[in-house]
N, C-alpha and C positions, 0 to 999 in steps of 0.2 A: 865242327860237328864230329870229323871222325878223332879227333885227338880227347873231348870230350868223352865219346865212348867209350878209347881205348883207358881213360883216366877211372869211369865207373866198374869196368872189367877188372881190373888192377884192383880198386878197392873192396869189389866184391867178392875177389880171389884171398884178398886178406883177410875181411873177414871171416869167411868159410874156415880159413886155416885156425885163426885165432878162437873161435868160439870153441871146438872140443876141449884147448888147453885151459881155456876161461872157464868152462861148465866144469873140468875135472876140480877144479880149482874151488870153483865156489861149492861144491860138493863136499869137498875136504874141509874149507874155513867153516861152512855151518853148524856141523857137531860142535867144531870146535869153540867159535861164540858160544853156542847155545850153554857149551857147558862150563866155560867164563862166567857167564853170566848168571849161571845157576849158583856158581863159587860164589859170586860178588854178594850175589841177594843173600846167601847162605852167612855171610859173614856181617851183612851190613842189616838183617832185619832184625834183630836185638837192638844193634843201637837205633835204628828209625824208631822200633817201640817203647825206647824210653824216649825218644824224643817228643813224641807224638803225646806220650803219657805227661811230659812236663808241660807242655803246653795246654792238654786239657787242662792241669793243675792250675797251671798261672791262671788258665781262663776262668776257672771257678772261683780262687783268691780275689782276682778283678771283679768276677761281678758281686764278691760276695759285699767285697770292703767299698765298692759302690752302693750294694744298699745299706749298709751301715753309716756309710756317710748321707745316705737320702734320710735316712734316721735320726740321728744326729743330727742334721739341718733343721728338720722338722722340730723336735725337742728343741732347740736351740731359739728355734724360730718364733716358739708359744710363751718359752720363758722370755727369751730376752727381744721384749717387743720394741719400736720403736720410741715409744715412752720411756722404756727403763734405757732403752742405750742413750738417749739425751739425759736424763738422771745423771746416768752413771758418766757424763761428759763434766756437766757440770759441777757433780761432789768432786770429780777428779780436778778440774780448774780453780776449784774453791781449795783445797788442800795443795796443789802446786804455788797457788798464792801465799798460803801459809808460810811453805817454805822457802819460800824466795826472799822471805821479807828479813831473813838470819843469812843471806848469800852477799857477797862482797858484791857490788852495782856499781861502784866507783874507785878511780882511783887515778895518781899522777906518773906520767913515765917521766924520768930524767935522760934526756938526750936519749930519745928515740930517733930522731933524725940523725946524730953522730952516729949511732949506733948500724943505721940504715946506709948511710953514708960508706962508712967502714968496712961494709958485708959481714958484721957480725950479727946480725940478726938473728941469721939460723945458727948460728955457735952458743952464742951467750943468750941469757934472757934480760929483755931488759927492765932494769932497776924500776921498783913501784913504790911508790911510798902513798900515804893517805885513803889506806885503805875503810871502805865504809861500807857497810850492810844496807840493804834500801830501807830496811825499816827505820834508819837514822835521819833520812832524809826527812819524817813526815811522822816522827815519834809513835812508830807500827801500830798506826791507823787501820793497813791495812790488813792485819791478822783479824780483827775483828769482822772486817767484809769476808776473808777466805774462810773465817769459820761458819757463817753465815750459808757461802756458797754449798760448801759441804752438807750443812743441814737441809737447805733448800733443794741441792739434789737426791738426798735420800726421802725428800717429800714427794718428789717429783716420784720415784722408782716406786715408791709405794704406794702411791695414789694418782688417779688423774682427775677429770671431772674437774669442778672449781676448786680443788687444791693443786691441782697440778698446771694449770692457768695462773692460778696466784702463786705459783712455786717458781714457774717458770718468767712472771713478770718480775718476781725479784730478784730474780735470779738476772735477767737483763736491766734492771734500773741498778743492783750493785758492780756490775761489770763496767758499767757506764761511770757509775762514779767512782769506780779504783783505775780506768782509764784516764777518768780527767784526772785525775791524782797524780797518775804519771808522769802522763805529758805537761800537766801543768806546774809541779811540784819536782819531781822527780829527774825529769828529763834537764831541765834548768841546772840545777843543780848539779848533776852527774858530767856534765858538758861544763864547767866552771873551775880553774885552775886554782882560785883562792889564793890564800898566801902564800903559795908554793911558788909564784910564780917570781917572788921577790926572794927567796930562797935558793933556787936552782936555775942555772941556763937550761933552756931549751925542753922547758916542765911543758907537755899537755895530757890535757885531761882525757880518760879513754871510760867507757862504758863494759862492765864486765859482765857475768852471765847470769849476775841478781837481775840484772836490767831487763835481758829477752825473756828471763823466766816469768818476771811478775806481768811483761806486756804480753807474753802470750799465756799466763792463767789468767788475767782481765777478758782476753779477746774472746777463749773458749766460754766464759761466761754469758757472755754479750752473746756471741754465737750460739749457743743450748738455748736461751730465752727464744731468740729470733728464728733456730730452729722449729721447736712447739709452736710456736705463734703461726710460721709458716703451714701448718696443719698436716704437714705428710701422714702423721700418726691416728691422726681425726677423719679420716678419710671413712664415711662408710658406704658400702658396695649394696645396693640393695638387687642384692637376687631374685626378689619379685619380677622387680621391673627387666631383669635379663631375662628372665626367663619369658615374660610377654612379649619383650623383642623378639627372641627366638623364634616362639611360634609364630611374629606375626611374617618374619623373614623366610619362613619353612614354607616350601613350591606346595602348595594343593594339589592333590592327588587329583585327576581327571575323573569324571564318573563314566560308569560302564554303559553301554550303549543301551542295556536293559532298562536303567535309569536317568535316562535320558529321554526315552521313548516313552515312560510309565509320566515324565514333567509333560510334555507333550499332551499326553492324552487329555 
């Protein structure tokens, strides 16, 4: 106890001493912050107010070029309904057909394995010979279907109702049959080494980008028909009937105790 007291004595003593030196102390730094700090703000509120200024700026650009694109969606949305974008699926796969069918589809490597073997694959290209267009395979049968396609999607974009039903059924019955063309005609074929194999060691046959081009303008066709058909487009909303949900889903207001009392009576 008494070592205790003599220990808060002692500290009490110190601070009594130290506080005059500390109070002159903080007396002196106050001005002197205060008018730091006056410097700093004096120097740095020009630049906070352009800062401040760009950022309102930016904010207004942002919200402005938000409703411009709410804009634009809109307009975009009435033009290019979901009618016309299956339309425009299908002219586009009907003309990708077109041109697929003047695209090399087939052809022979010579010593593609040597060549694999060796590690020249990524140095050299390897040798092709017997090159063919698809439309060779099936004496461009198919440019007939692609033009067709084409037309039937610009029937589609411009009309719906029963031309765009019947736009959109031919449009999947010729998808259909430039499909089995492929694979039944085309794909045989393009996979078939032929005489080359009695010509060259280590000839096989490779499929080139006539091939995916014309099986994927068949598909997108097949695909636009079966989309319409699916009805996403056909969908209609009868606002009546939401609007009688509404109300019937909307809490009844309580009646007042005046009319309550007046049913009573």
């Amino acid at each position: 106890m008494a070592f205790s007291r003599r220990v808060d004595r002692a500290a009490n003593r110190g601070l009594e001493r130290a506080y005059p030196p500390l109070r002159r102390a903080w007396r002196a730094a106050v001005p002197i912050a205060l008018a730091a700090a006056a410097l700093l703000w004096r120097g740095l509120r020009p630049l906070l107010r352009w800062l401040f200024l760009a950022l309102a700026f930016a904010e207004a650009a942002v919200r402005a070029g938000g409703r411009a694109a709410a804009r634009g969606a809109t307009a975009a949305a009435g033009v290019l309904t979901p009618r016309r974008a299956i339309g425009v699926v299908i002219a586009g796969a009907g003309a990708l057909l077109v041109v697929s069918q003047f695209m090399d589809y087939h052809g022979v490597q010579i010593g593609s394995s040597s060549y694999a073997y060796a590690g020249l694959a990524d140095v050299a290209k390897v040798p092709t010979v017997d090159l063919k267009t698809a439309g060779e395979a099936h004496s461009y049968a198919l440019v007939p279907v692609g033009v067709a396609g084409v037309l039937l999607g610009l029937a589609l974009i411009a009309r719906g109702g029963r031309l765009g039903r019947r736009a959109a059924l031919g449009a999947l019955l010729a998808g259909g049959a430039a499909l089995a063309v492929i694979l039944l005609v085309d794909l045989p074929q393009g996979t078939d080494v032929g005489s080359q194999s009695s010509r060259f060691a280590g000839a096989s046959a490779v499929l080139e980008k006539g091939f995916a081009a014309e099986l994927a303008a068949a598909g997108g066709m097949v695909l636009g028909g079966l989309l319409y058909y699916a009805r996403p487009c056909l969908i209609r909303i009868n606002l009546s009937g939401r609007a009688a949900s509404a109300r019937r889903r909307r809490p009844r207001r309580r009646a007042s105790s005046r009319a309550r009392v007046a049913r009573s009576a």
